[in-house]
C-alpha positions as CSV (number, residue, x, y, z in Angstrom):
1,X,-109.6,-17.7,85.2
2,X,-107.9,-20.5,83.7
3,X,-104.7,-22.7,85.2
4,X,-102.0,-24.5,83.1
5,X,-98.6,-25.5,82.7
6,X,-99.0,-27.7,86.0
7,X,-95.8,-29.1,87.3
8,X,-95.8,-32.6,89.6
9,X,-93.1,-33.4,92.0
10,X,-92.7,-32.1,95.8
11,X,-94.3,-29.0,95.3
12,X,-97.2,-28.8,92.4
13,X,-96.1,-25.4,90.1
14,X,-98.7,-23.8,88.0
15,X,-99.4,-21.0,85.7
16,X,-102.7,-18.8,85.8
17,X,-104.5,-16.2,84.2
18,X,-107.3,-14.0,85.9
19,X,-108.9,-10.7,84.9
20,X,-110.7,-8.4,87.4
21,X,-112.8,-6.4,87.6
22,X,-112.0,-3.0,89.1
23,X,-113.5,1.1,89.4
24,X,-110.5,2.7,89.9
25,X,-111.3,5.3,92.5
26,X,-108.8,7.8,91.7
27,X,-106.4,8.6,89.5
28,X,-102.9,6.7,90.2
29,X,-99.8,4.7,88.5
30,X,-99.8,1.5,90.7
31,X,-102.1,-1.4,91.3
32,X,-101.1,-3.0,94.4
33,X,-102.1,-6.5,95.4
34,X,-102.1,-9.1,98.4
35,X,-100.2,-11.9,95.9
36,X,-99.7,-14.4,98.6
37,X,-96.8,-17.2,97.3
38,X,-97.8,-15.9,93.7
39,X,-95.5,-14.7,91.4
40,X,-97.4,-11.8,88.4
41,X,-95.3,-12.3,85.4
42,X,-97.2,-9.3,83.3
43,X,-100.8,-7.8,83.7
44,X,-102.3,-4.8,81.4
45,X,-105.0,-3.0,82.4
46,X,-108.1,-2.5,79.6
47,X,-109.9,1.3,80.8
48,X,-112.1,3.3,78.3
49,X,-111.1,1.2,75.0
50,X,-107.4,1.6,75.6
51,X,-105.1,-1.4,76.8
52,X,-101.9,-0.3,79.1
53,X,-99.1,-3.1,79.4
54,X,-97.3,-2.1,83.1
55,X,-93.9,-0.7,83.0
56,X,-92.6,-2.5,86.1
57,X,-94.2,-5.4,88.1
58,X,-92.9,-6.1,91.7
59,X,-93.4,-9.3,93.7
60,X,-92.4,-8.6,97.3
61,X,-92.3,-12.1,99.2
62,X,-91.9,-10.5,102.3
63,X,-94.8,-8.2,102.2
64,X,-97.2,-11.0,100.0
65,X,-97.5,-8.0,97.8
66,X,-97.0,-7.2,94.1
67,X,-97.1,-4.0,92.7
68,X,-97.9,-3.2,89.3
69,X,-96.8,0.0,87.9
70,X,-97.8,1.7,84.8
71,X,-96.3,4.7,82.9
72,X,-99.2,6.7,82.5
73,X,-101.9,7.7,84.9
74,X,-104.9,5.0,84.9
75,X,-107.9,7.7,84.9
76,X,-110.5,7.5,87.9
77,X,-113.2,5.1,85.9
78,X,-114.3,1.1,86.1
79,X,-111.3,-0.9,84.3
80,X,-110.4,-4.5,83.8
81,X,-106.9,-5.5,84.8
82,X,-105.9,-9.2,83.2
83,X,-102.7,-10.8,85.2
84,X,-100.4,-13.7,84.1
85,X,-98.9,-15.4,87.2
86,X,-97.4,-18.7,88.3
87,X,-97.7,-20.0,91.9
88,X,-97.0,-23.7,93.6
89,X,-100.0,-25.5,95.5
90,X,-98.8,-27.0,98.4
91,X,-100.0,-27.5,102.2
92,X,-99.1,-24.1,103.2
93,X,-101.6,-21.6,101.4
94,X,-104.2,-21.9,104.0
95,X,-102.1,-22.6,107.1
96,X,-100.7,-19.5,107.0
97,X,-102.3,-17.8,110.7
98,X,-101.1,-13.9,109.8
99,X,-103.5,-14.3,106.4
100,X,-106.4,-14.7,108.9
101,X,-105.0,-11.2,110.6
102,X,-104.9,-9.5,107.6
103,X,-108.7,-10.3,106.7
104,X,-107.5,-11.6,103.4
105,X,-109.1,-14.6,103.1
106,X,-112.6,-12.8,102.6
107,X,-110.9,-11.3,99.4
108,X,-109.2,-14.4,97.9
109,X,-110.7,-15.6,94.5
110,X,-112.1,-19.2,94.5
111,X,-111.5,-21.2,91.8
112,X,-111.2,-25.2,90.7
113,X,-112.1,-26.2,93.9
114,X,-109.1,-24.4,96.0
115,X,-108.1,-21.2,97.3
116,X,-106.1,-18.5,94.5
117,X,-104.5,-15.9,97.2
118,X,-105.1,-12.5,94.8
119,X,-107.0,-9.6,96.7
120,X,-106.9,-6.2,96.0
């Protein structure tokens, strides 16, 4: 994962990159994940030699969620699926009571000594 493009004033903005590791189940279009105040700006997923850019990405602030759409059908099998996103650090990330409800803290990815709010 790396951060860049950090931005100082009242809230600190910031752009990321992250690629996980998944074994897609079944067959499907969508990726959906718990995005907590992140925004996905594009993701592709890399599964049996073949890249797919998504068709549609959709970052639901109500819901924390984004879903990532593809036009064809990602094929039951272990994939990689590499996200560009940008985000703000501020004093609210961990706060946030109904994260500890949802059990998504256990799924968040650790990195540079704070807390990145992806799960899948």
């Amino acid at each position: 994962m790396s951060l860049h493009g950090l931005e100082y004033g009242a809230n600190f903005g910031y752009r990321g990159e992250v690629t996980i590791q998944l074994d897609i189940s079944k067959n499907t279009k969508e990726i959906i994940l718990n995005a907590y105040q992140l925004s996905v700006e594009s993701a592709e997923v890399e599964l049996r030699q073949q890249r797919l850019k998504a068709s549609t990405i959709t970052n639901d602030e109500r819901s924390q969620r984004t879903t990532i759409s593809f036009d064809e059908e990602l094929e039951s099998s272990p994939a990689s699926l590499s996200i560009k996103f940008k985000g703000t650090i501020n004093n609210v990330c961990c706060s946030n009571s109904s994260l500890l409800e949802k059990n998504m803290v256990d799924t968040w990815l650790i990195a540079y000594g704070g807390i990145l709010p992806f799960s899948i």
